[in-house]
ZADRENKE-195736 format. One record per residue (C-alpha): residue in one letter; x, y, z. Coordinates in steps of 0.001 Angstrom, whole numbers, plus 500000, padded with zeros to 6 digits. Each point is the difference from the previous one (the first is absolute). Example, Ala and Ser with C-alpha at 12.3 -4.5 7.8 and 13.67 -1.06 7.14 Angstrom:
BEGIN
A512300495500507800/S501370503440499340/
This chain:
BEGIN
X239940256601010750/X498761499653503631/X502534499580502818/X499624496390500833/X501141498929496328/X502730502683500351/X501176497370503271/X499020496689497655/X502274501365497143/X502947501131502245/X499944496132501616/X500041498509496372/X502623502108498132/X502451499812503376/X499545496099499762/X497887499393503226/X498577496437499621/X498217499760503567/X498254502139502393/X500053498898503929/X497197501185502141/X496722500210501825/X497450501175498394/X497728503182501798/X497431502566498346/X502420502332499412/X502100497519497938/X496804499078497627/X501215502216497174/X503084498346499699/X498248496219500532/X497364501175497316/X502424500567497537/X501836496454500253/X497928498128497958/X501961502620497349/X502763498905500740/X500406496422500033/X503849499875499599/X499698500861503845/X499925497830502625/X498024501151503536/X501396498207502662/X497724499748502847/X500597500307503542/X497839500360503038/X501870502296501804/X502180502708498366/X503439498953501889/X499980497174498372/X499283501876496570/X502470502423500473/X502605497067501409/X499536497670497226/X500686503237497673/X502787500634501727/X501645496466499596/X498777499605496251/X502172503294499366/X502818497914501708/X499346496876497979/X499837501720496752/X501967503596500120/X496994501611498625/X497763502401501379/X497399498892502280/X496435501253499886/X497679499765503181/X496144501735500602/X499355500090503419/X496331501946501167/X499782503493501449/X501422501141503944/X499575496547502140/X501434498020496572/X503202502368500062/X499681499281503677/X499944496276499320/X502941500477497592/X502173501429501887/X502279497263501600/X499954498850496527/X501183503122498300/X502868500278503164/X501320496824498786/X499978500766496117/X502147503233501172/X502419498226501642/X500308497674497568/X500492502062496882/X496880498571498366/X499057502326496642/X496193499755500574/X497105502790499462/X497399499997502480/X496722501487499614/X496899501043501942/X496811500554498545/X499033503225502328/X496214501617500434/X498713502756497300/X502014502982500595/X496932502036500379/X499379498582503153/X503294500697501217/X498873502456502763/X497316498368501149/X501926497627501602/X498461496962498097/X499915496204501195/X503343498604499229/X501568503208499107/X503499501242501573/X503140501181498429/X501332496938498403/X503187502179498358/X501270500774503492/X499295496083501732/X502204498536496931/X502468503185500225/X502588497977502639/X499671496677498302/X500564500696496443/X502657502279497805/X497118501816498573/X496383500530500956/X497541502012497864/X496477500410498948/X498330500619497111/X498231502840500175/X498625500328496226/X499912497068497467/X502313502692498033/X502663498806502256/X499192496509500079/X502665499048497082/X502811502334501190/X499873498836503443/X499924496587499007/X502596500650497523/X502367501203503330/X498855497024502179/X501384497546497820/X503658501269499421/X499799501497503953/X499309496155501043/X502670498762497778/X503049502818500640/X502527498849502190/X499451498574503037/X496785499027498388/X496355499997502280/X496688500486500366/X497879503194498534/X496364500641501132/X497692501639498152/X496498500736501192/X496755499993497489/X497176501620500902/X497473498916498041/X498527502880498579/X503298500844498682/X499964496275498157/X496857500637498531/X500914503905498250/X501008500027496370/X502735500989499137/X502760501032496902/X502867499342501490/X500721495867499083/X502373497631501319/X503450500078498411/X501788496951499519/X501991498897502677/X503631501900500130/X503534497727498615/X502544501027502633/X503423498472500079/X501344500991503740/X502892497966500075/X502731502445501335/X503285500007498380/X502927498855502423/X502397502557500725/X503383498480499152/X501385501489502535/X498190499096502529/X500301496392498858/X503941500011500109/X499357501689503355/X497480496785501647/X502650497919498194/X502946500998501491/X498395500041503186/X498741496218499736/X503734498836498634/X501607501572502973/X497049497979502921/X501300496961501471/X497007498873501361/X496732501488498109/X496183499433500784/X497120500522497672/X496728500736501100/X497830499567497108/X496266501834500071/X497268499363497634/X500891502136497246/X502443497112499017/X497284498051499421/X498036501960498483/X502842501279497481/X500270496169499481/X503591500630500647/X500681496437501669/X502652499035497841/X501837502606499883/X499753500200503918/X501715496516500021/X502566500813497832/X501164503192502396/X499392497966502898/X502514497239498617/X502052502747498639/X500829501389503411/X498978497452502486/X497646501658501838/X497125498640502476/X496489500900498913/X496887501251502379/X496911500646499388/X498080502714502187/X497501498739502766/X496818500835497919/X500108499731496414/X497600499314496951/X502474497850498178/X503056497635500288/X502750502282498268/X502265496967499508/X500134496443499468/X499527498507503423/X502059497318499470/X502903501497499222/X502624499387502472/X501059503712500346/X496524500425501519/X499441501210503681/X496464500108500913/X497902503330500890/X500857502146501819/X498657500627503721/X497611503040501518/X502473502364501387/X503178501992499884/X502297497666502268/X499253497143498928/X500621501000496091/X503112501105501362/X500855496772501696/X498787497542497092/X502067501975497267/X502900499754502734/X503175500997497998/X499309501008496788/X502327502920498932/X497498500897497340/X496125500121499411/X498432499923496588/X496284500979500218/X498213499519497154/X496382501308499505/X497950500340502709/X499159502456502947/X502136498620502557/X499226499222502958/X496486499371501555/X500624499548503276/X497538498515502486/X501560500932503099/X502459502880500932/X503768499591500475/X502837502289500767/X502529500281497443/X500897499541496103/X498517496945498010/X503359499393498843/X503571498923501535/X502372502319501080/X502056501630497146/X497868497783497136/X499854501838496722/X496434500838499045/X498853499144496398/X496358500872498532/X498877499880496383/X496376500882499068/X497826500543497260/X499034503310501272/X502191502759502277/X496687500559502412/X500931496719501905/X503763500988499834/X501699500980503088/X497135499857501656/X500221498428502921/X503407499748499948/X503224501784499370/X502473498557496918/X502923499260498712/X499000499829496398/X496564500373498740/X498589499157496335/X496792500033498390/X499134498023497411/X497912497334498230/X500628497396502254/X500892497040497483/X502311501827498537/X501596501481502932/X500783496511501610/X501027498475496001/X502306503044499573/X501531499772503444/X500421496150499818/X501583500665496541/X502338502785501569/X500942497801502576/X500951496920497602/X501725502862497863/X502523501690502811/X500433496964502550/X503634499391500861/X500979496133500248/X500185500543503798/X496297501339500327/X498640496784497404/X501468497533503081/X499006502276502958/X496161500107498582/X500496495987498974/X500802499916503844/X496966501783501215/X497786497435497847/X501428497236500970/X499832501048503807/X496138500780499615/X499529496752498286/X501581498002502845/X497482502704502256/X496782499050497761/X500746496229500414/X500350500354504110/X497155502295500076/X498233497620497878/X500562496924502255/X499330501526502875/X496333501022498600/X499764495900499400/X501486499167503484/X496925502348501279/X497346498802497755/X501010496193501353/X499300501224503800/X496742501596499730/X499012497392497063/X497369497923502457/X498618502874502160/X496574500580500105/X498380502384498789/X502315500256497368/X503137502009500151/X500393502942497527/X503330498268498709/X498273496818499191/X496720501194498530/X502072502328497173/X501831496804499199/X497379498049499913/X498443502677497497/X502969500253498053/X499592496246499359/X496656500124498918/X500330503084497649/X501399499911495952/X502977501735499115/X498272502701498891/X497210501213502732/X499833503683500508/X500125500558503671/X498291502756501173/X501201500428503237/X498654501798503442/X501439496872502165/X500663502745502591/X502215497634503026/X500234497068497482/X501794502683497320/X504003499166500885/X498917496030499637/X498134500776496901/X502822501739498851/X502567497054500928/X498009497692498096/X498947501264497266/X502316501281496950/X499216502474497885/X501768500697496273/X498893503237499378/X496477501961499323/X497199498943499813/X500778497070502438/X499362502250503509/X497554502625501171/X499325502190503265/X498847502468501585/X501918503472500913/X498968502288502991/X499258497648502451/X496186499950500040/X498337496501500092/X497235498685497918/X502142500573496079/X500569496321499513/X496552498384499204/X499289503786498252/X503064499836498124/X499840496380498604/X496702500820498130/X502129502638498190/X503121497559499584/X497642497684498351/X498088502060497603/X503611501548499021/X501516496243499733/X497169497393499039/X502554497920498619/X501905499015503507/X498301498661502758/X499672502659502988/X500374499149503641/X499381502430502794/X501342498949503335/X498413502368502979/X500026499949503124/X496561499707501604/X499391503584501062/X501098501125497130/X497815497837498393/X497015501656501364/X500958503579498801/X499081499023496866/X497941497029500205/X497565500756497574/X502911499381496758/X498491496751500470/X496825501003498196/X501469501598497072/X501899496865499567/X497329498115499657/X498183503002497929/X502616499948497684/X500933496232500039/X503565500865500731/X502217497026500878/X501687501047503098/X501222498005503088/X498981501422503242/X502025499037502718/X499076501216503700/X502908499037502895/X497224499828503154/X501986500575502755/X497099501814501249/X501796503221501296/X501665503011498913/X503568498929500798/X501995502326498568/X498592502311501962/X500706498116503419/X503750500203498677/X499828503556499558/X498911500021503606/X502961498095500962/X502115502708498128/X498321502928501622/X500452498195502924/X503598499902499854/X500485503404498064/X498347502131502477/X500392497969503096/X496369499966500285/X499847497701503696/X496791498081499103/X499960496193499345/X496356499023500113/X498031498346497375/X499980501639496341/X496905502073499334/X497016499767497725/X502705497654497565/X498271496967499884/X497288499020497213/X497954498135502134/X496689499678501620/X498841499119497575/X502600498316498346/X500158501170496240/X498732497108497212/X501371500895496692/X498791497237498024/X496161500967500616/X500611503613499316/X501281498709496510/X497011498343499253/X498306502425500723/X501458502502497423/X499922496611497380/X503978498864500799/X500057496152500668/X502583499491502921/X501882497532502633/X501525500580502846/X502796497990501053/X501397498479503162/X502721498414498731/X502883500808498753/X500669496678498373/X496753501188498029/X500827503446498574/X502067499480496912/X497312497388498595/X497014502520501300/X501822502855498081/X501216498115497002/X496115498524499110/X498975503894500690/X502455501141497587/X498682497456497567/X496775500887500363/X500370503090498378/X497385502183501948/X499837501873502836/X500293497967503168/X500996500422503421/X502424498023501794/X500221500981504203/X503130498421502009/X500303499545503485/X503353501812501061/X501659500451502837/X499495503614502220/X501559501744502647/X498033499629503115/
């Protein structure tokens, strides 16, 4: 058996139904053997960011592992903002390189470098196959590394000699591991008594929720002790129903000003994620003065990490929250049942005054032109079903799309961890082939948009029916707030113009570059115009481009 059906076989028996990438010479014995193999999808992209994004998000959308080819040293290269994001977000996902014949290896051949060592930083495991004998081993190891706990991306590099040696050693089928960790009783009555004893508790709920699909039983701890809900400033998924009136909002970029949002809670419950990303540096604890600290996680390598505790537990994360909801229920004292009935009735009244004021706001800014963020989210709310998938790198706009949009649990929300721009049109191509069922919206800003422009071709390549949505403002404006922060932070003295911000001269034309990667589009100047624009788009059920005028920060 040569090494490239070794790969082919591996794929099939772990369930891998599509491959994202770019195709390159090195990558033709793995492209040659598809017509094989016609349970599996390629996905093609012109650029292998966007591969390696939309991988990244179909692992999000569908909790399985992710398969991406990207081509030799300047694909990695390409890759690599990509492969940064799938790390921070958790994303189980196997990326491979197809690298140049080992013989050459000292020779220094075109395209050659040490792929193992670029990937090293970005990935939990980096490798490369040095002898189709190891080919099903190591492939064996990259799926359950990508899937242990936190899960993320593997690389494995093929040189293409080594794909083309026979071999005896076969793919085995994929491994059955059960890794839910037992909950230590103890440490259950311990987080218990702890949470009956807080007077005024705070969540802060990170992806792993989601993904655990442990929204219920999220509520029903939330309700049980009547505790506000966050979710952290960057996140993949919306960890509870957004709706709710127990929830808060995300929280903001640094170290004060978590402090000062969760103002007096007495206890903190964080519940699987890495906690915190900060963007900007602050003095001090993330949390109040004397609050109890609270983590539960599916694995112990992101407990304590960061922070000191009071009580630690790890866990499936389902049944961690269901056990200590049912614990709660089990031991509460009469006094304790009123006292959390309290809280949620106080963060009710909260959610309905935060609420109007968000409508108050939206009715002042409702005739400016360009449009104002608040307006054009509402106005896109309006025009979307009930059940859009919103694929969101909104960047400014995010706290309005957050305000107006609700979300019931997963499925309904994606974005993009890390911080690096250009994951939202990537990641909706992923979102889509993972839910073909749901229509898929991707709001970007329209930098962003531009990192990863070229997801508009494989849209159209692949007839996928997803709503592109630009906001022109026709600058990089969360980067002139930043400079208004460093400003302030370090007392920097300058006030003149912001520099090299603006996306103009020319002005950028979205709806052209669409057609020329085969994406009908519109742009609109009117708000008054968006939700029928988006709603026909929608309808349409192919790829299409929609580009708002927005308001900017000049």
């Amino acid at each position: 058996m040569r090494g490239r059906r070794v790969l082919m076989e591996s794929l099939a028996s772990n369930g891998v139904r599509h491959i994202f990438g770019n195709p390159g010479t090195t990558e033709t014995p793995l492209l040659d053997s598809l017509a094989a193999y016609p349970q599996i999808d390629y996905v093609m992209a012109l650029h292998e960011g966007v591969a390696v994004g939309a991988a990244s998000f179909y692992a999000q959308a569908t909790g399985r592992t992710a398969f991406a080819n990207v081509h030799v040293a300047p694909g990695l290269g390409n890759a690599m903002g990509s492969l940064y994001g799938a790390l921070k977000a958790n994303s189980p996902l196997i990326v491979t390189a197809g690298q140049q014949d080992t013989r050459m290896r000292l020779a220094n051949p075109l395209l050659g470098h040490d792929l193992v060592a670029m990937a090293a930083p970005v990935t939990k495991w980096s490798v490369q196959a040095e002898r189709a004998d190891e080919l099903a081993p190591i492939l064996r190891r990259a799926f359950k590394v990508a899937t242990d706990a936190p899960s993320g991306p593997v690389f494995v590099s093929l040189p293409i000699d080594v794909m083309e040696q026979e071999t005896a050693v076969e793919p085995v089928v994929s491994d059955k591991l059960w890794r839910s960790a037992h909950l230590d009783p103890k440490g259950l009555a311990e987080v218990a008594a702890l949470l009956l004893k807080s007077a005024r508790p705070a969540i802060i709920a990170g992806d792993d929720v989601a993904r655990a699909g442990a929204h219920a039983g999220l509520v029903a701890l939330t309700e049980a002790i009547g505790a506000s809900v966050w979710f952290e400033g960057l996140r993949a998924h919306a960890s509870f129903p957004t709706s709710h009136p127990n929830y808060r909002q995300s929280l903001p970029g640094d170290a004060a000003q978590v402090r000062k949002v969760l103002g007096d809670a007495d206890l903190v419950l964080l519940l699987g994620g890495p906690f915190f990303e900060d963007i900007w540096y602050a003095s001090g604890s993330h949390f109040p003065d004397k609050a109890v600290v609270v983590q539960i996680e599916e694995s112990s390598e992101r407990l304590a990490f960061n922070h000191r505790l009071d009580a630690g537990l790890v866990g499936d994360m389902a049944a961690s929250i269901a056990g200590l909801a049912a614990a709660i229920r089990a031991r509460q004292s009469p006094e304790f049942r009123l006292a959390a009935q309290s809280r949620n009735q106080a963060l009710a009244e909260l959610s309905v005054r935060e609420k109007e004021a968000h409508r108050s706001r939206l009715e002042k800014s409702w005739n400016r032109e360009p449009s104002s963020m608040a307006r054009v989210m509402a106005e896109l709310r309006r025009g979307l079903p009930d059940d859009a998938v919103i694929v969101d790198e909104s960047i400014t706009a995010s706290l309005d799309l957050a305000r107006t949009f609700d979300y019931r649990g997963f499925g309904d929300y994606f974005g993009g961890r890390g911080g690096g721009i250009g994951q939202g049109f990537a990641g909706a191509i992923g979102v889509k082939v993972a839910m073909p069922d749901r229509p898929v919206v991707a709001v970007s800003g329209d930098g962003s948009a531009m990192y990863s422009i070229q997801a508009l071709w494989s849209a159209a390549h692949h007839k996928l029916g997803i709503v592109f949505v630009v906001l022109s403002n026709r600058e990089y404006r969360i980067l002139k707030h930043n400079v208004d922060v460093w400003r302030k932070n370090f007392e920097a003295g300058t006030q003149h113009p912001y520099q090299q911000m603006d996306l103009t001269g020319p002005d950028l034309d979205f709806v052209p570059l669409a057609a020329g990667m085969g994406v009908e589009g519109i742009r609109v100047e009117k708000a008054d115009d968006i939700a029928s624009v988006v709603a026909s788009a929608v309808a349409s059920n192919r790829p299409y481009l929609v580009e708002i005028a927005i308001e900017g920060k000049r």
